[in-house]
Legacy VTK file of the C-alpha trace (Angstrom):
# vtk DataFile Version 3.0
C-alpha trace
ASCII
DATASET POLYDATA
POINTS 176 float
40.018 -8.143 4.995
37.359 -6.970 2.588
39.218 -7.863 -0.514
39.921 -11.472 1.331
36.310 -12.153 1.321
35.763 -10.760 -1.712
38.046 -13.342 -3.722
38.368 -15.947 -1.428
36.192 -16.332 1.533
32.809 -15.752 -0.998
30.230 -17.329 0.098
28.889 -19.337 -2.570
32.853 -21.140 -3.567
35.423 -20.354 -0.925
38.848 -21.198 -2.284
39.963 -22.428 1.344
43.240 -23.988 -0.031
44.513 -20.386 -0.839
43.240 -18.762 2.121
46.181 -16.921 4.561
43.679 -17.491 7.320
42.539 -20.911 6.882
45.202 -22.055 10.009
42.964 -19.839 12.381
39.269 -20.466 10.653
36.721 -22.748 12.682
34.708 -23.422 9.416
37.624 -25.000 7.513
38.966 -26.980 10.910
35.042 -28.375 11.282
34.939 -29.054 7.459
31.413 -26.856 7.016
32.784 -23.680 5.282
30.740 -24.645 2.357
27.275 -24.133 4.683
28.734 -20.973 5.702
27.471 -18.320 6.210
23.759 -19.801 7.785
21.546 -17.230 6.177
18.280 -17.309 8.010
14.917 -17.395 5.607
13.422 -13.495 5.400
9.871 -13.265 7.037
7.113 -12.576 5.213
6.165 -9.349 4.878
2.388 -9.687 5.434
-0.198 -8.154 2.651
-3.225 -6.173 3.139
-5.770 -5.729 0.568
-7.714 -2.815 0.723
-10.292 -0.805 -0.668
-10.866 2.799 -1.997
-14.136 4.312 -3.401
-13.820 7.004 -5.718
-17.526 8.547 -5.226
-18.945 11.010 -7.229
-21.736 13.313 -6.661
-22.488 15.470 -9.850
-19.052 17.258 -10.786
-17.085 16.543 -7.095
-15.242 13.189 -5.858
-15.655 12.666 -2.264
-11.710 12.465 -0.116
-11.422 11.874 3.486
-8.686 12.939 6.099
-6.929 10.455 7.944
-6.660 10.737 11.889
-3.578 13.098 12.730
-1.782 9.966 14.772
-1.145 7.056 13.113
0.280 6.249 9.092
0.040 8.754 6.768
-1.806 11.184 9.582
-3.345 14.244 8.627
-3.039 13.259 4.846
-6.143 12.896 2.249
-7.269 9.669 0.656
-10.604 8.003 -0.712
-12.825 6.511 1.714
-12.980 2.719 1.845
-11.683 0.030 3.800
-8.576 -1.455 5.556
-9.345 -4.687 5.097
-11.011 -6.944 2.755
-9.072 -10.001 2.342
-11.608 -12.746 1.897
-14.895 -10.929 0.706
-15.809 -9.734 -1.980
-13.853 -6.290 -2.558
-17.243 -4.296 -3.899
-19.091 -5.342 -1.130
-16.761 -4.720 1.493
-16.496 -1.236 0.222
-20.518 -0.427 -0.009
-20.599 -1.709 3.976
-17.979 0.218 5.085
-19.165 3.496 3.591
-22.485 2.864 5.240
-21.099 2.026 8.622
-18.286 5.285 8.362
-20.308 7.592 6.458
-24.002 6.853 6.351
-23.789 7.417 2.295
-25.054 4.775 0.187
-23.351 3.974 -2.877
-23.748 2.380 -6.373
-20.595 0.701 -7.764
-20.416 1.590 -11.332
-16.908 -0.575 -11.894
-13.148 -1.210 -10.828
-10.825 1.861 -11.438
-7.758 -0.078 -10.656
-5.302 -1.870 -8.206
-2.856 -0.177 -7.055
0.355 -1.738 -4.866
2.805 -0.329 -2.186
5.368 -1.578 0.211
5.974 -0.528 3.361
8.924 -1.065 5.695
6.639 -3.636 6.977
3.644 -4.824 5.115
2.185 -4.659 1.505
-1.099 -3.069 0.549
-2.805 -4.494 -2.781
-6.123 -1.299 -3.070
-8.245 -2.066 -5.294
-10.324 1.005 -6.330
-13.891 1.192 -7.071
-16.003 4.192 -9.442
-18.957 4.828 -7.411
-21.632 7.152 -7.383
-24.546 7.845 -4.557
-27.526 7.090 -4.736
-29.138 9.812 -3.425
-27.934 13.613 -3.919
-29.090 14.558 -0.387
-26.653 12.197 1.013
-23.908 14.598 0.861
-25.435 16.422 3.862
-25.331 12.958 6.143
-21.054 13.475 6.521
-19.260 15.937 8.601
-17.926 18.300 6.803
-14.478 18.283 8.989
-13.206 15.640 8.049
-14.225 14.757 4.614
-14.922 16.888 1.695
-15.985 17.218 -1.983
-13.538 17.996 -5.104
-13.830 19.123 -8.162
-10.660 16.533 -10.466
-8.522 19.510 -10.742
-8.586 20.706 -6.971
-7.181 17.326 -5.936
-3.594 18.117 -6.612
-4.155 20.478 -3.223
-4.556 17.628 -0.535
-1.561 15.911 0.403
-1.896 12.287 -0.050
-0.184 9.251 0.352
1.161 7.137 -2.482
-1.818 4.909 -3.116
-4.339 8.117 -3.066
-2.122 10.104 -5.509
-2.132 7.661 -7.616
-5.837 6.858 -8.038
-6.200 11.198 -7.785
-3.862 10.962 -10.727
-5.825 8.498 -12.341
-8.798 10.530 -11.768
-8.103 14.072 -12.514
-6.435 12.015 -16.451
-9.992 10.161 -17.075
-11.962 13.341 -16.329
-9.909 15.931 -18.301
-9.692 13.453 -21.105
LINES 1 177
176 0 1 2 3 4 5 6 7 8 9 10 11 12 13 14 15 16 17 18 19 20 21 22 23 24 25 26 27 28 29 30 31 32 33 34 35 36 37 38 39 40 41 42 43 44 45 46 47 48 49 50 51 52 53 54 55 56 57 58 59 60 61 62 63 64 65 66 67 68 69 70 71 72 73 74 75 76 77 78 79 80 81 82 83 84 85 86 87 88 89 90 91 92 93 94 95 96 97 98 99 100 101 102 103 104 105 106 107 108 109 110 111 112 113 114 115 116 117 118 119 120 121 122 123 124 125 126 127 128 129 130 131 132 133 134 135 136 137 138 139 140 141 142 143 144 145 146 147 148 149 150 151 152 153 154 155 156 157 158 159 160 161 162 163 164 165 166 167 168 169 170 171 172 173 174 175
């Protein structure tokens, strides 16, 4: 059966007239086995653009842990946000620092997009070089959940694939 539909029954150019089965085929009797098989059109995996602030204070970078439940629990990444599809990306990322950590941040310049595709979405995260404003900011954040890293202790956290690769990116540019 599979080599029948490899060689004859294909898709694209069934050769009908050579077929064993064509006696007993519905497609060939109706005269539409050339709009067979009905493929339907894929859906479209939605995107969503995010953003991730690589902030320095003085020799540290500060990484957050995601909530235990949920993707990628109880792994590390950069603090930023989930979505940020029709503002501007720096901006987004300044408010939602403020609003989750109470730090206020200067954006020095992009450190990258980075892509990855889920079962069921995309994420386009487009990374930012910051640095605080004020020192005595560190001591606004919990110290729970978030923490600050020296480059070369980041290959400790687990992350997911977006956060390792800006920590990768990272830990090259400062130890070149």
């Amino acid at each position: 059966m599979m080599d029948l539909g490899a060689t004859i029954c294909t898709p694209r150019n069934p050769d009908c007239l050579n077929c064993p089965l064509k006696g007993q085929c519905l497609a060939f009797k109706k005269g539409n086995q050339t709009v067979r098989p009905v493929f339907t059109p894929k859906s479209k995996i939605p995107l969503r653009v995010q953003t991730a602030g690589v902030i320095e204070n003085e020799s540290r970078v500060l990484i957050t842990l995601r909530p235990e439940k949920g993707l990628l629990g109880g792994m590390w990444e950069f603090p930023g946000s989930s979505a940020c599809i029709e503002e501007n990306k720096s901006a987004c990322l300044k408010r939602e620092v403020i609003r989750r950590l109470g730090l206020n941040i200067r954006i020095l310049e992009p450190f990258g997009v980075y892509k990855h595709a889920y079962t069921h979405f995309r994420v386009d995260m487009h990374a930012f070089l910051c640095r605080l404003t004020e020192s005595h900011d560190t001591d606004k954040i919990p110290r729970k959940n978030n923490r600050w890293v020296r480059a070369d202790e980041l290959d400790r956290f687990p992350m997911g694939r977006l956060a390792r690769k800006i920590a990768d990116k990272y830990i090259s540019w400062k130890t070149n």
